[in-house]
C-alpha positions in Angstrom: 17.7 -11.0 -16.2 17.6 -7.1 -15.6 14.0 -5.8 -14.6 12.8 -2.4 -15.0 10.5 -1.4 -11.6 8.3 1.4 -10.2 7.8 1.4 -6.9 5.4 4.7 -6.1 5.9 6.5 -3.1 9.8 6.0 -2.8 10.6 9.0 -0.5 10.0 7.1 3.3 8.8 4.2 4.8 7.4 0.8 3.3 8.3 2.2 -0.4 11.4 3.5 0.2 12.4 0.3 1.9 11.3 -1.5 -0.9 12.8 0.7 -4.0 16.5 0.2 -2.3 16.9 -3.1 -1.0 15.9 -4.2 -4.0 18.0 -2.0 -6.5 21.0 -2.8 -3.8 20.6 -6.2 -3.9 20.2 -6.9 -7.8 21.4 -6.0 -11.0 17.6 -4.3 -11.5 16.6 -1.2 -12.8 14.7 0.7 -9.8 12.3 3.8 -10.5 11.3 4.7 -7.2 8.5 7.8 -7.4 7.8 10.9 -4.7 5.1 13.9 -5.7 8.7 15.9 -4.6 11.1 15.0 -6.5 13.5 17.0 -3.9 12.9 13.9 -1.3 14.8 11.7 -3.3 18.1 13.5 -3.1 19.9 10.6 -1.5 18.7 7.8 -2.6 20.3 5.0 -4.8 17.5 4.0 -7.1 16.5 6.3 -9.8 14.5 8.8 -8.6 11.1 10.0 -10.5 8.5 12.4 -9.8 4.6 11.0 -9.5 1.8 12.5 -8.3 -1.0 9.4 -8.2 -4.0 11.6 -7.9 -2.9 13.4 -11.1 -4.0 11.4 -14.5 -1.4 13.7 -16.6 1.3 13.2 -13.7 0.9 9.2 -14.4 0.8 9.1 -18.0 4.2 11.4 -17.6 5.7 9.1 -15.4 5.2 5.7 -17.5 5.7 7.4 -20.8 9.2 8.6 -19.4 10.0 5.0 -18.7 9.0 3.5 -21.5 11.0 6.1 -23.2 14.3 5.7 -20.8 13.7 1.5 -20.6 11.3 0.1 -23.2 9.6 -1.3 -20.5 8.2 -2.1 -17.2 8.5 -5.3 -15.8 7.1 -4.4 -12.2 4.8 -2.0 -10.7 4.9 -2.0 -6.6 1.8 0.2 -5.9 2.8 1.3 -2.6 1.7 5.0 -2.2 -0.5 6.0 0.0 -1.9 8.1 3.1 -3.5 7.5 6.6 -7.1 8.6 7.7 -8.8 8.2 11.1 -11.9 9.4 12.4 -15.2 8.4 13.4 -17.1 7.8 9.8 -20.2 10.1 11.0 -17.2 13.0 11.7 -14.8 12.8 9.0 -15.2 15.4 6.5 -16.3 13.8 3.1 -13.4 15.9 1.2 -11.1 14.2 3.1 -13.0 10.8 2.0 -12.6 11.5 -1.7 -9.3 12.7 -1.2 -7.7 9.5 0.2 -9.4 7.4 -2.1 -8.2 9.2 -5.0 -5.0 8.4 -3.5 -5.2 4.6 -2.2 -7.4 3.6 -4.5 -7.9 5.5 -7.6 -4.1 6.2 -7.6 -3.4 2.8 -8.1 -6.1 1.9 -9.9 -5.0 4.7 -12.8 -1.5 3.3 -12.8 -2.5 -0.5 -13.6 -4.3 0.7 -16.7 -1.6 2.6 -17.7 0.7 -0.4 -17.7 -1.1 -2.9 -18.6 -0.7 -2.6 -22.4 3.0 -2.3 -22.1 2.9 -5.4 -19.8 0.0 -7.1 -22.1 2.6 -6.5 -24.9 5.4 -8.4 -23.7 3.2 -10.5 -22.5 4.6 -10.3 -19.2 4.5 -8.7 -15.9 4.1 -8.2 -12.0 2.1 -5.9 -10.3 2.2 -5.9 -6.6 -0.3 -4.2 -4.7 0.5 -2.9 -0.9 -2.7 -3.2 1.2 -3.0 -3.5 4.9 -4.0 -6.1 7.4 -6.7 -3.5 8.0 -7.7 -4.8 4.9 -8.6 -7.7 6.8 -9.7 -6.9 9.9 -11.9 -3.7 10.6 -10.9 -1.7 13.3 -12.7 1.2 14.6 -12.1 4.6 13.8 -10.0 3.8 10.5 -12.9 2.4 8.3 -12.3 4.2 5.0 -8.8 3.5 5.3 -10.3 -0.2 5.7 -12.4 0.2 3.0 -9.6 1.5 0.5 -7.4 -0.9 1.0 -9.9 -3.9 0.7 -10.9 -2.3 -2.2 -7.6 -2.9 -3.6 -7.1 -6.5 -1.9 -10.6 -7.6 -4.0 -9.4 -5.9 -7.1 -6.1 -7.6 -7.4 -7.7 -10.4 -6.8 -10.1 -10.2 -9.9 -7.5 -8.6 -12.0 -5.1 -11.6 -11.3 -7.8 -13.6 -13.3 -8.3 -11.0 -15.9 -4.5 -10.9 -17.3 -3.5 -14.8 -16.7 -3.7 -14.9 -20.4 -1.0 -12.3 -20.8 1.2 -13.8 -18.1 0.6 -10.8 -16.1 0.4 -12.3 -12.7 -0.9 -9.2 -9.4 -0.4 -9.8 -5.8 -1.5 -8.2 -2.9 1.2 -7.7 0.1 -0.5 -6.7 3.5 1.6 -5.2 5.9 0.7 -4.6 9.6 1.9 -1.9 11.7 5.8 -1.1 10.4 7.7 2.1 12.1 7.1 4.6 9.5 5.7 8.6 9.3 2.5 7.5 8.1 1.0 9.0 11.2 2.6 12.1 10.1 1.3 12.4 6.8 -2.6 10.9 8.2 -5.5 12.9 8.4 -6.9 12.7 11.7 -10.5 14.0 12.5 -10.2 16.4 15.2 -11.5 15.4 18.5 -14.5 17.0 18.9 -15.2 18.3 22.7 -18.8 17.1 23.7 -18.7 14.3 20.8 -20.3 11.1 21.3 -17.2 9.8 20.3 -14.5 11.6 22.4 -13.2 9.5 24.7 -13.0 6.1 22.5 -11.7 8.0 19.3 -8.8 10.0 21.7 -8.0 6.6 23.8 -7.9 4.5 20.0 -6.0 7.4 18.0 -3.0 7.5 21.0 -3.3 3.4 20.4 -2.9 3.3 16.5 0.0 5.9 17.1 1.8 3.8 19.5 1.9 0.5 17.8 3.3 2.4 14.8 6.2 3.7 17.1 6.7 0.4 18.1 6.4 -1.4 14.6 9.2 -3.2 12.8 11.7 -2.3 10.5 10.2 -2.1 7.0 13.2 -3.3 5.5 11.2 -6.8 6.3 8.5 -5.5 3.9 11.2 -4.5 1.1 12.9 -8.1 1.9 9.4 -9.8 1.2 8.8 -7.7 -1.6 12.2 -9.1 -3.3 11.5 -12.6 -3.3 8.1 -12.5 -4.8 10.0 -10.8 -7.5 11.7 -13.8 -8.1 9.6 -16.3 -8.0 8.3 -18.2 -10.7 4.8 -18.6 -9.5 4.2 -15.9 -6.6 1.3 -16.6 -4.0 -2.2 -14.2 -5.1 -1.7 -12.9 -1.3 0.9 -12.5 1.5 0.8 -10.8 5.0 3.8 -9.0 6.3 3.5 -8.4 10.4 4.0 -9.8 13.9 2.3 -13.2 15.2 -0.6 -11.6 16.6 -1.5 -9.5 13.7 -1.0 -12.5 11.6 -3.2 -14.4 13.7 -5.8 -12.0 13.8 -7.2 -12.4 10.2 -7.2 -16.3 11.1 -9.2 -16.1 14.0 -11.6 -14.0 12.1 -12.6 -17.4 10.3 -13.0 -19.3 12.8 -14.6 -17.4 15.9 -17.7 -16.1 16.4 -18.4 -12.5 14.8 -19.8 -11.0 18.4 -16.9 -12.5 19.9 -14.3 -11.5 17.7 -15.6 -7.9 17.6 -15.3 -8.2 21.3 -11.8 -9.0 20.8 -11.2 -5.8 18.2 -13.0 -3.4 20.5 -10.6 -4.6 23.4 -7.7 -3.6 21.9 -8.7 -0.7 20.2 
């Protein structure tokens, strides 16, 4: 059967990915979103704008939908931006603004859909998070902190709508080759900060395992399945062996030892 789907942030990367395999590969209706509505000149899915840190730009965006499609069967929350920094340096407008985006964005959009999805009693929301999530690593803790935010949210809101057959998963990706670096806020660094040297040497690290990430189409191909599944694992992680591996040995080693670890390769 046909499904209407919004994936947000449709114009690169992870969502992009996402919002075409899966409208190429099924018979699916895919409304894939951008805040510019020009970046989604080429694209195959249908294109819709969305800002996620605007209320009145969400409520457009369903309403429109519901008006084109009756319906909305999916909702990939997948928008979102980068921010680095030491915490004690990064400016707090910059705080608010990226959770407005990761978290409040998404947060907005699940209770705008949720009556539609309450009144068919059915519906998926997926919920891109990060294996950051997971594991902290320095230098990118409200980015951290967003997207766990949104891991332990899903989470309890999977147990909220089970009596609406409104199932919520949370996909964490680990470092995939897209322009997220591009569109991140980076805290400057500072000359004569305490943090110079670490942040500089872990900021041209972040940047170069994202140059050397995967293919998100691995992400979108991920994404497709637990579309189609009947009964869809709360929680999957999308990324190499060692990044995988990571939120394992979390578990099990000692805390001191696995911060050791983290600090070593970051």
């Amino acid at each position: 059967m046909s499904k209407v789907i919004l994936v947000t942030g449709g114009s690169s990367g992870i969502g992009r990915s996402i919002a075409s395999y899966v409208h190429e590969k099924n018979n699916h209706v895919v409304y894939g979103s951008s805040r510019y509505i020009k970046k989604l000149d080429d694209v195959s899915f249908v294109p819709i704008e969305l800002d996620v840190t605007s209320e009145k730009s969400i409520n457009g965006c369903v309403e429109k939908i519901i008006n084109e499609q009756g319906r909305i069967d999916v909702l990939i929350n997948n928008a979102g931006v980068g921010i680095t920094g030491p915490l004690e340096e990064t400016p707090n407008s910059e705080i608010e603004k990226h959770f407005k985006t990761n978290l409040y964005g998404p947060i907005n959009l699940i209770k705008k859909v949720l009556p539609h999805m309450r009144k068919n009693n059915n519906g998926l929301i997926i919920n891109i998070t990060s294996i950051v999530g997971h594991i902290g690593t320095p230098y990118r803790s409200i980015y951290s902190a967003g997207k766990s935010s949104l891991d332990i949210i899903s989470e309890t809101l999977n147990m909220e709508t089970k009596d609406f057959n409104v199932k919520v998963v949370c996909v964490a990706p680990g470092d995939y080759l897209t322009n997220i670096s591009k569109g991140r806020f980076h805290s400057p660094v500072l000359e004569g900060s305490a943090y110079h040297h670490k942040y500089e040497s872990s900021l041209k690290k972040m940047n170069e395992n994202i140059t050397k990430g995967a293919n998100p189409i691995k992400v979108a191909k991920l994404v497709n399945k637990i579309i189609h599944l009947k009964k869809p694992r709360k929680k999957y992680v999308s990324g190499s062996f060692f990044e995988r591996f990571g939120i394992l040995l979390k578990f099990v080693l000692p805390q001191r030892f696995f911060e050791y670890l983290v600090l070593k390769l970051f």
